[in-house]
C-alpha positions in Angstrom: 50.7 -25.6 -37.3 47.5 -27.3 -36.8 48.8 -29.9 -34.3 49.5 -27.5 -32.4 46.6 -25.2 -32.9 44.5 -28.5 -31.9 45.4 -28.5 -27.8 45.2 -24.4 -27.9 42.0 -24.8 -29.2 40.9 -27.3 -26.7 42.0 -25.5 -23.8 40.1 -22.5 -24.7 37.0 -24.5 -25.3 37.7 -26.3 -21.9 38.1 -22.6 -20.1 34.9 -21.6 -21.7 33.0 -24.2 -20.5 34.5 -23.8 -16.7 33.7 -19.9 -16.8 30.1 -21.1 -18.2 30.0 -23.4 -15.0 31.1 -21.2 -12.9 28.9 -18.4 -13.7 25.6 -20.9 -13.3 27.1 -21.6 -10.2 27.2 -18.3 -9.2 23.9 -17.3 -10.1 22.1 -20.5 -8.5 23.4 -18.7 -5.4 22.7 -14.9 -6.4 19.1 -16.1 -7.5 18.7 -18.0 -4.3 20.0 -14.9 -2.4 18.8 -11.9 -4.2 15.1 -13.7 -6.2 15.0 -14.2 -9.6 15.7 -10.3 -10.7 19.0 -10.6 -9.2 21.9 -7.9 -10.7 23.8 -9.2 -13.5 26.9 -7.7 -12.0 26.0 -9.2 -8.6 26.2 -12.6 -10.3 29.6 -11.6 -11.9 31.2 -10.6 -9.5 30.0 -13.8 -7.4 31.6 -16.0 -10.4 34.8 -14.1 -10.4 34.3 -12.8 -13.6 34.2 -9.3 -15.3 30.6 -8.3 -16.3 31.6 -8.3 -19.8 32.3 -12.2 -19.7 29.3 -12.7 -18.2 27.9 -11.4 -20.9 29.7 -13.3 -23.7 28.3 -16.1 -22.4 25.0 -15.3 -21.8 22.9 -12.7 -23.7 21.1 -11.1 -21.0 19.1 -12.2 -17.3 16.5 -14.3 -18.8 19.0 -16.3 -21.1 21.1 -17.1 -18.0 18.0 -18.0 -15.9 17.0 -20.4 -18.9 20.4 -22.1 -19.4 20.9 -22.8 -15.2 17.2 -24.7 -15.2 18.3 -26.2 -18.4 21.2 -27.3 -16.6 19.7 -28.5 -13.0 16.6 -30.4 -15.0 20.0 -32.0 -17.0 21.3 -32.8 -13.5 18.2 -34.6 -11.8 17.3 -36.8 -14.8 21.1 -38.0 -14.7 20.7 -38.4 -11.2 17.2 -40.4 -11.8 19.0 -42.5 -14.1 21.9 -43.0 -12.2 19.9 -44.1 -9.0 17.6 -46.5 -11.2 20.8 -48.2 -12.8 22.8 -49.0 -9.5 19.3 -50.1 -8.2 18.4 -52.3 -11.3 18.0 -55.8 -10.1 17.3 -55.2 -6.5 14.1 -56.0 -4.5 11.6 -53.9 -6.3 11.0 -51.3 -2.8 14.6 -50.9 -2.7 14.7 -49.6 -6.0 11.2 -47.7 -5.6 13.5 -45.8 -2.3 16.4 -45.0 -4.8 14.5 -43.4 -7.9 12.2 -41.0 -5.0 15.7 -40.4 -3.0 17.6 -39.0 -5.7 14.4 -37.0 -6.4 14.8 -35.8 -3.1 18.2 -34.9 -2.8 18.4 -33.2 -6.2 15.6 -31.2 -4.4 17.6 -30.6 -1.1 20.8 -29.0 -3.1 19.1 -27.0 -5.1 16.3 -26.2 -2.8 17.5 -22.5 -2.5 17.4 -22.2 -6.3 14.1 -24.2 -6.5 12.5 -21.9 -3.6 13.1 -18.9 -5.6 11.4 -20.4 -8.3 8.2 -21.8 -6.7 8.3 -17.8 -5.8 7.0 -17.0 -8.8 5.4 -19.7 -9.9 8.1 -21.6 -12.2 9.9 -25.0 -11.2 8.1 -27.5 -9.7 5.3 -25.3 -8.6 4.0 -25.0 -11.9 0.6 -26.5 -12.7 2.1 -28.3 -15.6 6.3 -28.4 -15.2 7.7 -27.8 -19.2 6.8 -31.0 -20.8 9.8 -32.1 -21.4 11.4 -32.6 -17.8 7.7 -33.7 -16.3 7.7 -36.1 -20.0 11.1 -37.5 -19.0 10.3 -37.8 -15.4 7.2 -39.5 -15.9 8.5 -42.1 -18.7 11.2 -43.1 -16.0 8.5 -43.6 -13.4 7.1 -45.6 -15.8 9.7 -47.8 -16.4 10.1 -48.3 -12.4 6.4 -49.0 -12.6 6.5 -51.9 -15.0 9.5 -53.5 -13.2 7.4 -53.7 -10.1 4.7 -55.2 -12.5 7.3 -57.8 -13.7 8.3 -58.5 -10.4 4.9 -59.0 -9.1 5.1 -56.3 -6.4 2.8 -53.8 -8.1 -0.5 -54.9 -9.2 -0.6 -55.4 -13.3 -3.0 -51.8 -14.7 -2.4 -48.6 -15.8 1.1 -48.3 -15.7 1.5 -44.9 -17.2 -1.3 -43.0 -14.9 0.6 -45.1 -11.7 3.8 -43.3 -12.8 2.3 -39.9 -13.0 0.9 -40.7 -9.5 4.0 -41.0 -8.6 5.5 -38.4 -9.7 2.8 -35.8 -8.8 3.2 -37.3 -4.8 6.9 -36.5 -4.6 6.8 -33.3 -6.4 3.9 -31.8 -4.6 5.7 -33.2 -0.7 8.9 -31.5 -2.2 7.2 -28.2 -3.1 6.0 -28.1 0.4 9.6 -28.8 2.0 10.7 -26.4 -0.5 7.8 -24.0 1.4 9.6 -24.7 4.7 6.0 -26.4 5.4 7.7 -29.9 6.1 11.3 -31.2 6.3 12.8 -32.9 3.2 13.7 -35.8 6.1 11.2 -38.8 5.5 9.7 -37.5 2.2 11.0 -40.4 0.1 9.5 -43.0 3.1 6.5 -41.8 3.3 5.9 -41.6 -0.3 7.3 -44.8 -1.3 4.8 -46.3 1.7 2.0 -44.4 0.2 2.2 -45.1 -3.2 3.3 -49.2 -2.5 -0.2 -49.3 -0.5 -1.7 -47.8 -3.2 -0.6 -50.3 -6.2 0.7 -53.6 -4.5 -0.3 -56.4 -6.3 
């Protein structure tokens, strides 16, 4: 009887976690749409789910709201680390390019989200982003950093205060593509150019 409980068991944990998906999904979009005070039964209905689910899944608005940034921070520091790995080994602008481009294009899906958050203040509009995403953004610049040091195409200094340099350039040109105020196009260019002029050995 427990064998077969076992597969049972894992199917329903398996179809929880796609209606949990699907239900961020569906409220990136509703938030995007609607602002960040969206209906609950708007973002329900938009998931294909019954209110109620919705519900058993998360506790209210602000619980949802927290678990989909949770989620898209998640997303971007796999795709930071996913962009530094296949770059690892490459000429050091090359990988420079890949760690700002995944930035960027985390940025450019979610923009619509993202918008609706710089709205209001929150996301990457905040003066301080919540320390742990700007913490593990940061120490991955920092690691980029100090391969350029090794490879002798960033001069040898501060490597932490470069990093945060770094950071800050592409998530202040992002906020303004974000504000419609200059395209996403050429944002990881110019930013690579600026900061490599900035710190070449």
């Amino acid at each position: 009887m427990k064998a077969a409980s076992t597969p049972v068991t894992r199917l329903r944990d398996r179809f929880r976690e796609e209606t949990a998906q699907a239900i961020l999904a569906a409220a990136e979009q509703v938030f995007a749409e609607d602002g960040l005070h969206a209906r609950m039964e708007r973002i329900a209905s938009t998931a294909g789910v019954a209110v109620g689910t919705l519900y058993n899944h998360f506790r209210d608005r602000e619980s949802l709201l927290a678990a989909l940034s949770a989620s898209r921070r998640q997303a971007l520091l796999e795709r930071l680390d996913a962009a530094l790995r296949a770059a690892d080994g490459r000429p050091f602008g090359e990988q420079l390019r890949a760690f700002l481009d995944a930035f960027v294009e985390h940025a450019r899906i979610h923009g619509r989200f993202l918008s609706a958050l710089v709205q209001v203040g929150e996301g990457p509009a905040r003066a301080r982003a919540p320390a742990t995403l700007l913490d593990e953004m940061v120490g991955r610049a920092e690691r980029l950093v100090e391969r350029g040091v090794a490879a002798g195409a960033l001069r040898g200094g501060d490597s932490l205060a470069f990093a945060g340099a770094l950071v800050g350039m592409v998530r202040t040109a992002v906020v303004l593509a974000l504000e419609g105020r200059c395209p996403f196009d050429g944002i990881a260019a110019s930013v690579s150019d600026l900061f490599l002029r900035g710190v070449h050995a």
